[in-house]
C-alpha positions in Angstrom: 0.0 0.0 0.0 1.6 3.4 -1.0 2.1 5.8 2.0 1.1 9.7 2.0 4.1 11.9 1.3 4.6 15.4 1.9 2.3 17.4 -0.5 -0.3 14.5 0.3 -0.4 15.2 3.4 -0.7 18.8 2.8 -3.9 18.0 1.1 -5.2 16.4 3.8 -5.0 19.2 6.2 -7.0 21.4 3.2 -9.4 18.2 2.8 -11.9 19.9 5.2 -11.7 23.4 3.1 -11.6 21.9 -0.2 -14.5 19.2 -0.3 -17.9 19.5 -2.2 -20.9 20.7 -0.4 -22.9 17.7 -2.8 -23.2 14.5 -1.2 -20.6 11.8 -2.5 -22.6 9.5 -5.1 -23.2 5.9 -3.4 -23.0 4.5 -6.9 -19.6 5.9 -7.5 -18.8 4.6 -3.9 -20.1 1.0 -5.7 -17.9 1.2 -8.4 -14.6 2.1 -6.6 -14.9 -0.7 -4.3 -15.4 -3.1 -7.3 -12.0 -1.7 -8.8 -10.6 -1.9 -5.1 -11.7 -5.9 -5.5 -10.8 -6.7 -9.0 -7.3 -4.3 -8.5 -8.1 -3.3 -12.6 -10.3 -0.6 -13.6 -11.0 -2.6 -17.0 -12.2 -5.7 -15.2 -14.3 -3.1 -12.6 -16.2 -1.9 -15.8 -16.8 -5.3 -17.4 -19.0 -6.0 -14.3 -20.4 -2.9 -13.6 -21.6 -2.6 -17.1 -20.1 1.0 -17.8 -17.3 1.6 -20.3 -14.0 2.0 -19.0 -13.6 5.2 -20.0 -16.5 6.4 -18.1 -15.6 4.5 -15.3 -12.1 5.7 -15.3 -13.8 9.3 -15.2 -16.0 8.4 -12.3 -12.8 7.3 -10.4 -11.1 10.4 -11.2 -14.0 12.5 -9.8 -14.2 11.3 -6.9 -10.8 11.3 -6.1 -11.4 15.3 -7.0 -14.2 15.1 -4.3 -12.4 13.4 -2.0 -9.2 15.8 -2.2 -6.5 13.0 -1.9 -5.5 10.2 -4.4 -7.2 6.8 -3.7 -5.5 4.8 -6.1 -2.2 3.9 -7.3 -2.0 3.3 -10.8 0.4 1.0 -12.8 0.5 -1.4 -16.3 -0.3 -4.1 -13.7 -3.3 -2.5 -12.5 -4.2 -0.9 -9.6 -3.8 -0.7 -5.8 -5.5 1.4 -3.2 -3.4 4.4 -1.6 -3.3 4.7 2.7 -6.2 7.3 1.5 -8.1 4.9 -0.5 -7.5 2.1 2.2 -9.3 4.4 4.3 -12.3 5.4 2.2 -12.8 1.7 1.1 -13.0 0.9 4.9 -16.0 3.6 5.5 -17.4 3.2 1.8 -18.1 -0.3 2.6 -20.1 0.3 5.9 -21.8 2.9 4.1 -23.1 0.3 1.5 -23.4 -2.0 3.4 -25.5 0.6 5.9 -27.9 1.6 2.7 -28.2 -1.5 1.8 -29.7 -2.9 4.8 -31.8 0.2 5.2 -33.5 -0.3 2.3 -33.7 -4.4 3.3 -35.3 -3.4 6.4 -37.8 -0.5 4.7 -38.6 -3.1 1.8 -39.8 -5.6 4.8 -41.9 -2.7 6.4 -43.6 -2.5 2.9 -44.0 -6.3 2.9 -44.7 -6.8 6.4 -41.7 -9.2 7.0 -38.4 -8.4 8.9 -35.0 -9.9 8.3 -32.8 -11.4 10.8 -29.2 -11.1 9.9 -26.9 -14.1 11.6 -22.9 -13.4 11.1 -20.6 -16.4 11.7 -17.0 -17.4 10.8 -16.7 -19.2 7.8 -16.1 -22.7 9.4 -19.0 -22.7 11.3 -21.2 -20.8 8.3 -20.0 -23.0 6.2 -21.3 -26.0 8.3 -22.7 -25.2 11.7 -25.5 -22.5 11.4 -27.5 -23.2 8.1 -29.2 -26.1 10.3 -29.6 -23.2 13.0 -30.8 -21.3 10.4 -33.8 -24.0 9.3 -34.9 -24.5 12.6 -35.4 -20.3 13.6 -37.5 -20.6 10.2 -39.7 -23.3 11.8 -39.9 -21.6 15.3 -40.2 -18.1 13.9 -41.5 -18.4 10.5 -42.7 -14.5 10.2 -39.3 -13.7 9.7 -36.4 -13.8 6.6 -33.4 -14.9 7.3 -30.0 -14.3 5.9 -26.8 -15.9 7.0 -23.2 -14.8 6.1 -19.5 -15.8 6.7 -17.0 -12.4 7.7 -13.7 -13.2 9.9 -13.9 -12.4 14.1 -13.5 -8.8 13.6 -15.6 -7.9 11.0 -18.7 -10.0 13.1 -18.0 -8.3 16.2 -18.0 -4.5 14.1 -21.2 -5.4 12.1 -23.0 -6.5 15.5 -21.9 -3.5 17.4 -22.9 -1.2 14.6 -26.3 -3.1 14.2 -25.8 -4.0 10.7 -26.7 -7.6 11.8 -28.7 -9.0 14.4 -26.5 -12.1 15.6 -23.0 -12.9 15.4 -20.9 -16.2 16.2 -17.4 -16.4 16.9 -14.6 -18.3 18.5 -13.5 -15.5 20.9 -14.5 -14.0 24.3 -13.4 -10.2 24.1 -14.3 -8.7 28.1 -12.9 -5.5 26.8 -16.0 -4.7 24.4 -18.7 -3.3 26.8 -21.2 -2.2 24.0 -21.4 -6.3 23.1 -22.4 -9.2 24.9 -21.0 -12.4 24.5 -23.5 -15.9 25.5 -21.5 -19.4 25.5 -22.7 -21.9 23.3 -20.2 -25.1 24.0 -16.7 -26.1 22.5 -16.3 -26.4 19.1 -14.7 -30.0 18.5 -11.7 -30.1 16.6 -10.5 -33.5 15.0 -7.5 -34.4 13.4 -8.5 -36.5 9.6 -6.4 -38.7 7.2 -7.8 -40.3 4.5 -9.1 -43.3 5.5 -6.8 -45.8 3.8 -3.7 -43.2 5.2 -0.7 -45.2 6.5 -1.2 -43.9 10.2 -2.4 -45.4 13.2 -5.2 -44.8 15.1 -3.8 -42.8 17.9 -0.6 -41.0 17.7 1.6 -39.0 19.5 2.7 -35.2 19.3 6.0 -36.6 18.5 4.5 -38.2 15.6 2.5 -35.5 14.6 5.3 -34.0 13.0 6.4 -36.5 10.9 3.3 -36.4 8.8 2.6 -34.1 6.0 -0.2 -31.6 7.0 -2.6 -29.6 5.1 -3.3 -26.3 6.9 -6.7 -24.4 6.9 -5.7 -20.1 7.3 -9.5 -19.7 7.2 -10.0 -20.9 10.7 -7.4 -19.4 12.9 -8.5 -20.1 16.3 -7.7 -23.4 15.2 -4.1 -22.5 13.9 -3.6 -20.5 17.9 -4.8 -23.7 19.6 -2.5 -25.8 17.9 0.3 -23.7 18.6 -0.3 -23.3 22.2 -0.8 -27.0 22.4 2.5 -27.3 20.6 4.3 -24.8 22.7 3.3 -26.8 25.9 4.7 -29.9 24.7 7.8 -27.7 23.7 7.7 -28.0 20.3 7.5 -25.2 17.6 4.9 -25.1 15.0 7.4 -24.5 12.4 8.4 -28.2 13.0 4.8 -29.4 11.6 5.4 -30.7 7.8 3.5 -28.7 6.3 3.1 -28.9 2.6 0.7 -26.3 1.8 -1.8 -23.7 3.3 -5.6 -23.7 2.0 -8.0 -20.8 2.9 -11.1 -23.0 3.2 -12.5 -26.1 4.5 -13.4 -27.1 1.8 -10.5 -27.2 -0.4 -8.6 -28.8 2.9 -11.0 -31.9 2.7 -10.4 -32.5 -1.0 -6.8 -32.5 -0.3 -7.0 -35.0 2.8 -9.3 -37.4 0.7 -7.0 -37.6 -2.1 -4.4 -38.8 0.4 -2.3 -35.1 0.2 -1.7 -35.3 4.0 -3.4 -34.8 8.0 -5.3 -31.9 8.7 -6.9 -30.3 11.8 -10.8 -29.7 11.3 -14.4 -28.7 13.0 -15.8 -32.3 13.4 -19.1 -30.5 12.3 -17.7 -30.0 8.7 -16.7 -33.5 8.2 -19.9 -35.4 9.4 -20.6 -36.5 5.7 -17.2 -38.3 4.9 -16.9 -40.2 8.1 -20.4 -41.0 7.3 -19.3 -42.7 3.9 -15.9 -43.7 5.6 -13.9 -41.5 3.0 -11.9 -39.9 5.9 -10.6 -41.1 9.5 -10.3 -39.8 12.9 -6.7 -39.7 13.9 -6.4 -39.5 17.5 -3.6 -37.2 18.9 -2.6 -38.1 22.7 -2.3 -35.2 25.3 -3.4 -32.8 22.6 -6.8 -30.5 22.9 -7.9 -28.4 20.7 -11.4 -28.1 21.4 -12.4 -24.7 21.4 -15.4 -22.4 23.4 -17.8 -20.8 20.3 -20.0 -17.6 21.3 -23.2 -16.1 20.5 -22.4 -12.2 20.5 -24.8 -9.6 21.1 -25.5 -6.0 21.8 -25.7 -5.5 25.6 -29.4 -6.7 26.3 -30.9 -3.2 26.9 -30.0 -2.7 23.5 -32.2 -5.8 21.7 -36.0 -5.5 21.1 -39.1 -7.8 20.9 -39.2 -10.1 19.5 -35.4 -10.7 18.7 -35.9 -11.4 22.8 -37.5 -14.5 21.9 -35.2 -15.8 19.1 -31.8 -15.3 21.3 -33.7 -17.0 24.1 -34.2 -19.6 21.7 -31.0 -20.0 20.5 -29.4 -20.2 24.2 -32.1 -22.6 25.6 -30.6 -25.3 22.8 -27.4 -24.3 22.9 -24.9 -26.2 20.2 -27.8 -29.1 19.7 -29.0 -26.7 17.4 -26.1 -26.7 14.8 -25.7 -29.3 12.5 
């Protein structure tokens, strides 16, 4: 990310002087965080549907609006500037924000209100769309919509209000605007496929020897096996580990096709013990079961009937995951 300079900075303290009195277009807003995501302005007008001339003009615009230079141009495309990190920070709230507004409005008009649920994308991915089915059955006047962001961005978009519920894998006292319910552990197994050549139980010692498939998506799980590690003295450098995956999924296709071990929710791999595609490797003196949250505003802050729902939701506790 490029950093401010001199006469950037200068701009910045003008910022306040200089800006338009007009509101800054949300649709422009739209279109700068879809170059932002596809780092090419070319490829951010073939989706948008504008030309990408015009969309290179909008750009430019609002980087006149703005007073500061958002992006940092090149041949290999484009990157955001510290000034564009921090407008693409707000502009997505702000979207975001509208977007919901009009959600919520839209289900005044129809009569029907929308619960949003947050959760990381393990437990997303597996856990909550059974959690999800059975709030539709209890509480069928209500939509539901469910949707996978890391820790931080949960616990921002619950303390914001831009969603209702949030589940995580972390207990943060410090955040007095949030509550935070316990659900239960979150099980974590270590899998092989099943024809593997490794016995049922091993030990930390032999953990190492294997070649592992990591999962970056779920990190709690990456801490908890260092801290396990680090107590038995080891270093988690000393792991074999032949490649790093960013979801679940992609780390069970790997373990079934025999590319090495990997740590995993027991949730999310139900289905392939089920048809015996994947083992249970049992690691001695190792834990790394985890506590999973339902996070909150503070209670003053929740209305009827979302009352009943979190009630709901506590009363069955993790049977009412997958």
């Amino acid at each position: 990310m490029a950093r401010l300079n001199d006469s950037t900075c200068n701009l910045a303290v003008l910022w306040t002087a200089k800006r338009r009195k007009d509101p800054m277009n949300l649709q422009v807003m739209k279109y700068f965080l879809l170059v932002a995501q596809e780092r090419s302005i070319s490829k951010g007008a073939t989706k948008a549907h504008v030309s990408q001339s015009a969309l290179s003009q909008m750009i430019q615009k609002f980087e006149e609006d703005v007073g500061l230079p958002l992006l940092e141009r090149s041949n290999r495309g484009v990157s955001l500037t510290e000034a564009g990190e921090i407008v693409h920070k707000y502009a997505s709230s702000m979207i975001q924000k509208y977007d919901q507004m009009m959600e919520s409005l839209q289900s005044i008009h129809h009569g029907q209100h929308k619960i949003h649920i947050n959760g990381t994308h393990s437990m997303a991915a597996y856990s909550l769309p059974c959690l999800l089915y059975k709030l539709k059955k209890a509480f069928p006047q209500f939509d539901y919509a469910l949707e996978a962001r890391d820790t931080d961005a949960i616990l921002r978009d619950v303390r914001e209000g831009l969603v209702d519920f949030g589940f995580v894998d972390i207990n943060d006292h410090d955040n007095e605007d949030l509550k935070f319910h316990p659900m239960g552990r979150e099980r974590v197994v270590l899998i092989a496929q099943d024809s593997y050549p490794v016995p049922d139980t091993i030990t930390i010692d032999d953990l190492i020897r294997y070649e592992m498939v990591q999962c970056t998506s779920n990190k709690h799980a990456c801490d908890r096996l260092e801290e396990e590690l680090v107590r038995a003295g080891k270093d988690i450098r000393s792991l074999n580990v032949i490649f790093n995956a960013d979801s679940l999924s992609a780390v069970k296709s790997s373990v079934v096709k025999g590319f090495g071990m990997a740590f995993v929710p027991y949730e999310s791999v139900k289905r392939e013990l089920y048809e015996k595609s994947i083992k249970i490797v049992a690691v001695d003196n190792l834990d790394m079961d985890y506590d999973i949250f339902l996070v909150t505003r503070q209670s003053k802050n929740i209305v009827q009937p979302y009352q009943q729902i979190l009630k709901f939701v506590l009363q069955a506790g993790v049977s009412i995951f997958c």
